[in-house]
VOPATOR-843469 format. One record per residue (C-alpha): residue in three letters; x, y, z; chain. Coordinates in steps of 0.02 Angstrom, whole numbers, always signed. Each point is the difference from the previous one (the first is absolute). Layout:
% VOPATOR-843469
(r "Ala" (X Y Z) "A")
...
//
This chain:
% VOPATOR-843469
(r "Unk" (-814 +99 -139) "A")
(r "Unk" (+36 +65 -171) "A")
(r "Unk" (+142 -79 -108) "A")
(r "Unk" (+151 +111 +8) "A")
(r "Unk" (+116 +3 -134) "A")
(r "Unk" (+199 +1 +61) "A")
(r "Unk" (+77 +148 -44) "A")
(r "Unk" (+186 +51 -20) "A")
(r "Unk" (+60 +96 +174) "A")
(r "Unk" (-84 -17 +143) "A")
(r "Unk" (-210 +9 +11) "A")
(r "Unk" (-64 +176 +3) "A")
(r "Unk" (-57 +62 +203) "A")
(r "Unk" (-182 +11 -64) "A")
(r "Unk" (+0 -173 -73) "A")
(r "Unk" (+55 -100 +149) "A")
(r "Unk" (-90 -105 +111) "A")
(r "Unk" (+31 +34 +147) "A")
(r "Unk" (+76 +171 +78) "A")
(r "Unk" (+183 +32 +27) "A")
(r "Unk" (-22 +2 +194) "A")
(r "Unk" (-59 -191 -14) "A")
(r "Unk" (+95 -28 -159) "A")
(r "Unk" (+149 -92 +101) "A")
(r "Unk" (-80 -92 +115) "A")
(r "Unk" (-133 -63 -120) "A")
(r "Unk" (+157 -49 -100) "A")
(r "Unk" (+95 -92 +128) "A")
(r "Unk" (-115 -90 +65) "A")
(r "Unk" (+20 -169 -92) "A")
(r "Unk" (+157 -110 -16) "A")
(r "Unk" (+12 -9 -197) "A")
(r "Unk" (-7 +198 -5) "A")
(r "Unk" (+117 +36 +131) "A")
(r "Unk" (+138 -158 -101) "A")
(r "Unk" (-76 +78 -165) "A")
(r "Unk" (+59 +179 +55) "A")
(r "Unk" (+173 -64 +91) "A")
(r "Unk" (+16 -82 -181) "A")
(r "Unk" (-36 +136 -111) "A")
(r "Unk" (+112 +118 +104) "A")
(r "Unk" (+143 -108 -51) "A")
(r "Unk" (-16 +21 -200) "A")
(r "Unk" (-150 -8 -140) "A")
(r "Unk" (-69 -154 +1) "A")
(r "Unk" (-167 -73 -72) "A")
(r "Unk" (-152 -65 +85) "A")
(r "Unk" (+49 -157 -72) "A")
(r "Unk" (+186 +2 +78) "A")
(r "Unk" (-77 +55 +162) "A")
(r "Unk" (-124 -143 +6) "A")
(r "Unk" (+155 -115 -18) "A")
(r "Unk" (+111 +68 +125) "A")
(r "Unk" (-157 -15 +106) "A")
(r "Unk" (-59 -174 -41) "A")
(r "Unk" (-168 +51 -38) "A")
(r "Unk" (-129 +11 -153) "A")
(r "Unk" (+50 +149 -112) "A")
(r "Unk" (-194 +52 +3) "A")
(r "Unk" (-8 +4 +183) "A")
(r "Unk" (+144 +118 +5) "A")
(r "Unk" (-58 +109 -134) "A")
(r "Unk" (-144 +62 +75) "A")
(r "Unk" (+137 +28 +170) "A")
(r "Unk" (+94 +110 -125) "A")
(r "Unk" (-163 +93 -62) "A")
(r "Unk" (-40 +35 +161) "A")
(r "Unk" (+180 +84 +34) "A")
(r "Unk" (-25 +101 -138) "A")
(r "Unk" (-187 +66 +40) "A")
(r "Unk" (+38 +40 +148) "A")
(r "Unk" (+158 +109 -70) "A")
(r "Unk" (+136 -75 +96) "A")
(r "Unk" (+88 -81 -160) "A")
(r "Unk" (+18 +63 -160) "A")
(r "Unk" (+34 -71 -181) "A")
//
């Protein structure tokens, strides 16, 4: 996969990976993006601040947050 560069708003329809009919599911279906997107709905937070309220490495839930985004169901 190609390195994607984050981008202000959310990622373009042609850019994502996967298509918006799977886009949710694909989303939901691990624990730290589900908290991660219960979290974000609350306020703006960092990965970082995520990671914390989630007890785990800030890397790990990075690439949970990248995946949110490339998928298009967050935005920054």
């Amino acid at each position: 996969m190609k390195k994607r560069e984050w981008q202000t708003g959310r990622m373009p329809l042609k850019d994502r990976i996967k298509p918006p009919a799977e886009a949710m599911t694909h989303a939901l279906n691990h624990w730290v993006r589900l908290e991660a997107i219960t979290i974000l709905h609350q306020g703006e937070f960092s990965a970082g601040e995520v990671a914390d309220m989630l007890g785990e490495d800030v890397r790990y839930v990075t690439g949970h947050i990248r995946i949110l985004y490339e998928v298009g169901y967050i935005e920054f």
